[in-house]
C-alpha positions as CSV (number, residue, x, y, z in Angstrom):
1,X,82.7,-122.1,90.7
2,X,85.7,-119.7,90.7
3,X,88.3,-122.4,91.1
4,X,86.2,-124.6,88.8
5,X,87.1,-121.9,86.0
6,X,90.5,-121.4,87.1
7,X,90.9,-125.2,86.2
8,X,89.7,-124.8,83.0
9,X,91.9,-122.0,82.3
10,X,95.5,-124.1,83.5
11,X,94.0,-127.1,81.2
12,X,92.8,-129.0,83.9
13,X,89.6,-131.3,83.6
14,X,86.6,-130.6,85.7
15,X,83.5,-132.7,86.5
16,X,79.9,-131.5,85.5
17,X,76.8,-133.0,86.4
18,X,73.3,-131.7,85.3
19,X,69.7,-132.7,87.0
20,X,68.8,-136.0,88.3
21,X,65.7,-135.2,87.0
22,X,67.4,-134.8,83.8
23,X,70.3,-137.1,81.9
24,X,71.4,-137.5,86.2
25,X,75.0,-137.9,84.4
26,X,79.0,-136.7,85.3
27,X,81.0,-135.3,82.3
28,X,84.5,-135.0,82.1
29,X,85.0,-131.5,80.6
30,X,88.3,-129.9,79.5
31,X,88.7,-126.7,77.3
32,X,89.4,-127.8,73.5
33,X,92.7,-125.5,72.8
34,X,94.0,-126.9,76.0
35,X,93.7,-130.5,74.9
36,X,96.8,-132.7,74.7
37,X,97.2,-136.5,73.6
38,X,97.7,-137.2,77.7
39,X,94.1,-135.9,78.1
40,X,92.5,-137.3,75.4
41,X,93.7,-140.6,76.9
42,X,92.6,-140.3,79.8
43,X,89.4,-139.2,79.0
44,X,88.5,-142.6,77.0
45,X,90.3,-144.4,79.8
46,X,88.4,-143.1,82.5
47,X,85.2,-141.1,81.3
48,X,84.6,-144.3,78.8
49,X,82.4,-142.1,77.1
50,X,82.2,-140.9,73.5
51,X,84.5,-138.0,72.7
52,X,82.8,-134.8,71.9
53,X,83.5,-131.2,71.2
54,X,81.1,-128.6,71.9
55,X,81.2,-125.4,69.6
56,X,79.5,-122.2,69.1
57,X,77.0,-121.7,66.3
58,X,79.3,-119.7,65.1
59,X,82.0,-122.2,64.8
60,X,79.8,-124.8,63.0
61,X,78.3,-122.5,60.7
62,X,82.1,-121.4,60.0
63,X,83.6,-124.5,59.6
64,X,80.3,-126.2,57.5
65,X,79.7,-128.8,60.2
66,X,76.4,-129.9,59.1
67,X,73.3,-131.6,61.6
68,X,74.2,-135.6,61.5
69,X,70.8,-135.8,60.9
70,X,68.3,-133.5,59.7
71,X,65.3,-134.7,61.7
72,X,66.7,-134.9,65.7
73,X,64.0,-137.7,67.5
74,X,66.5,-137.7,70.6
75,X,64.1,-136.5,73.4
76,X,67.4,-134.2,74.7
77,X,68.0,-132.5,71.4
78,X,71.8,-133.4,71.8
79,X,72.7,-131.5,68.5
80,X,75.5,-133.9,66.8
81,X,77.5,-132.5,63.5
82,X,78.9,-135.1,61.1
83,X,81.7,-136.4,62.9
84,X,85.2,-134.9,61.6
85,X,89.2,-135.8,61.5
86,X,91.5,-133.1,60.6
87,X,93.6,-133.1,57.6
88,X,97.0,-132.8,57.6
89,X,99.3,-132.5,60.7
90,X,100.5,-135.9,60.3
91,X,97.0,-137.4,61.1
92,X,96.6,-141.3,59.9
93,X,93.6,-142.9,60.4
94,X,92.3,-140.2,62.9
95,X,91.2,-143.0,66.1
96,X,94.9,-142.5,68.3
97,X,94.9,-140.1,71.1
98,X,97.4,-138.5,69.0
99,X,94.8,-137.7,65.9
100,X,92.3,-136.7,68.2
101,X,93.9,-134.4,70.2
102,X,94.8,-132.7,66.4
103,X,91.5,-132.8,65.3
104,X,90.1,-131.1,68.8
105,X,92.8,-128.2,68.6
106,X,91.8,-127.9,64.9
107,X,88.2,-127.7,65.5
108,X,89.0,-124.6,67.6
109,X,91.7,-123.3,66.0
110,X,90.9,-123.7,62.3
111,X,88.5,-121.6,60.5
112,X,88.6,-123.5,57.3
113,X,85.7,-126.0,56.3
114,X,88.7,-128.0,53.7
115,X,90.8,-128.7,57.1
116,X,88.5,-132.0,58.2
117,X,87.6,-135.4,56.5
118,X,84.0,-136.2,57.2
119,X,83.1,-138.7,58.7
120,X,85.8,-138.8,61.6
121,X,86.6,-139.9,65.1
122,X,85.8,-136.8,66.7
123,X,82.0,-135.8,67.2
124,X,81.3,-132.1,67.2
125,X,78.1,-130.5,69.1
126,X,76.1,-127.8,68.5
127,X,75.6,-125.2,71.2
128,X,72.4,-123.3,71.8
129,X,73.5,-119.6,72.0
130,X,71.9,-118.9,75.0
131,X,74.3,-121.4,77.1
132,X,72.6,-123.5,79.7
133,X,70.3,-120.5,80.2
134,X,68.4,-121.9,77.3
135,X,69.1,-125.2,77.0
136,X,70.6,-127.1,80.8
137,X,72.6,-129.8,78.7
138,X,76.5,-130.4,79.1
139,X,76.8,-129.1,75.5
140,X,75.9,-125.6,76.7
141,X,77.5,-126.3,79.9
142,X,81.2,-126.6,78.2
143,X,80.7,-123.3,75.9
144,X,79.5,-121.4,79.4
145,X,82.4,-123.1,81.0
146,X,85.5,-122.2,78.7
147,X,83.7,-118.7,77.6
148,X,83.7,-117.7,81.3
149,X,87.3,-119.1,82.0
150,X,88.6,-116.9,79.3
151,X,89.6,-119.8,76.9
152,X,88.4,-120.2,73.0
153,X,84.8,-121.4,73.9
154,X,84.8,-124.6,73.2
155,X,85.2,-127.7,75.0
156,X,85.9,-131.5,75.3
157,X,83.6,-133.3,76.9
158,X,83.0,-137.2,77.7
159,X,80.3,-139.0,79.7
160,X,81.6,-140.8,82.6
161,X,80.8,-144.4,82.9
162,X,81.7,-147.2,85.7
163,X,84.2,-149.9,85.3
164,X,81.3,-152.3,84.5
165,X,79.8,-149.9,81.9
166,X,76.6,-148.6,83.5
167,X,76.2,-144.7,84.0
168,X,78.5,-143.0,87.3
169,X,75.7,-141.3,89.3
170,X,76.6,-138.5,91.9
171,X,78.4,-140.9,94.3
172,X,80.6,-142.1,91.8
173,X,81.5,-139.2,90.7
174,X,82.4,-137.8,93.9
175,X,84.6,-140.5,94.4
176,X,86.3,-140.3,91.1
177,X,86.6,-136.3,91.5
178,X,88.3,-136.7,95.0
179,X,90.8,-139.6,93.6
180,X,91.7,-137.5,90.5
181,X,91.8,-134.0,92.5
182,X,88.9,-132.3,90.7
183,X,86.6,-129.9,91.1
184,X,83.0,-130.8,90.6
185,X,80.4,-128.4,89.9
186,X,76.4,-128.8,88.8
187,X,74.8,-127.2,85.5
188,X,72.3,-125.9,87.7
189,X,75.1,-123.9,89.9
190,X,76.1,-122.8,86.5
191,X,72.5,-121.8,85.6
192,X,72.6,-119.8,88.9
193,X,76.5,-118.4,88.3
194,X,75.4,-117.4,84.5
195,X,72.0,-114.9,85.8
């Protein structure tokens, strides 16, 4: 776990997988402020996932990210905001690794609701305050991760799929962490690391 956060901390990526009893999924996370236009790429290149950013209560409440919807029927309780760009910065139509990687250094950086067009390319999460402590979800997991690193807490995060498009499971994933050089650590190591 130790070298998991010292990743996080020099901007490297990290793999997280929670239960199998649960999602049984790999993330790609990153810390947000870290994020560069390199990472952002290779996160849609190789976690061919969608793009998120976890943030604090706090954060949302600060920055007026709204609940995409106001009744949540997903059985996990994934808590999407309206999806945002940022304004400004030389930003076009917000999609290019480029745009994103403003609009994810914004989201942390920014404290300014007036700063992002709604809807965008980058979808914000909301993260329970108690960390995976109260809810064991990848969203918590990244908060957890980058507060206990010592970074802004927030983070990237991207499900990874295979080449043909189904889920990676734990094999996979091993795999893909020893070709890329990553660590790979569980949300329920992090449950046990957090107590």
């Amino acid at each position: 776990m130790e070298e998991a956060l010292q990743d996080i901390q020099n901007g490297k990526m990290i793999i997280v997988v929670d239960n199998e009893n649960r999602e049984n999924e790999g993330d790609f996370i990153v810390a947000a402020e870290k994020v560069t236009p390199k990472i952002v790429n290779f996160l849609i290149t190789h976690g061919r996932g969608l793009v998120c950013v976890s943030l604090t209560e706090e954060k949302c409440d600060q920055l007026e990210l709204k609940m995409m919807v106001k009744n949540n029927t997903d059985p996990r309780k994934t808590a999407f905001t309206v999806s945002v760009d940022v304004r400004g910065y030389g930003v076009s139509t917000g999609i290019s690794v480029f745009d994103r990687a403003k609009t994810i250094l914004a989201l942390v950086h920014e404290d300014n609701p007036e700063s992002f067009n709604k809807p965008g390319h980058i979808f914000p999460l909301r993260a329970k305050k108690g960390g995976v402590l109260e809810r064991p979800g990848h969203t918590e997991a990244a908060i957890d991760i980058t507060r206990l690193s010592g970074c802004t807490p927030g983070g990237v995060l991207v499900e990874i799929l295979n080449k043909n498009g189904s889920m990676a499971r734990l094999p996979q994933l091993i795999q893909l962490s020893q070709k890329f050089h990553m660590k790979i650590i569980s949300i329920e190591n992090l449950i046990k690391y957090n107590k």
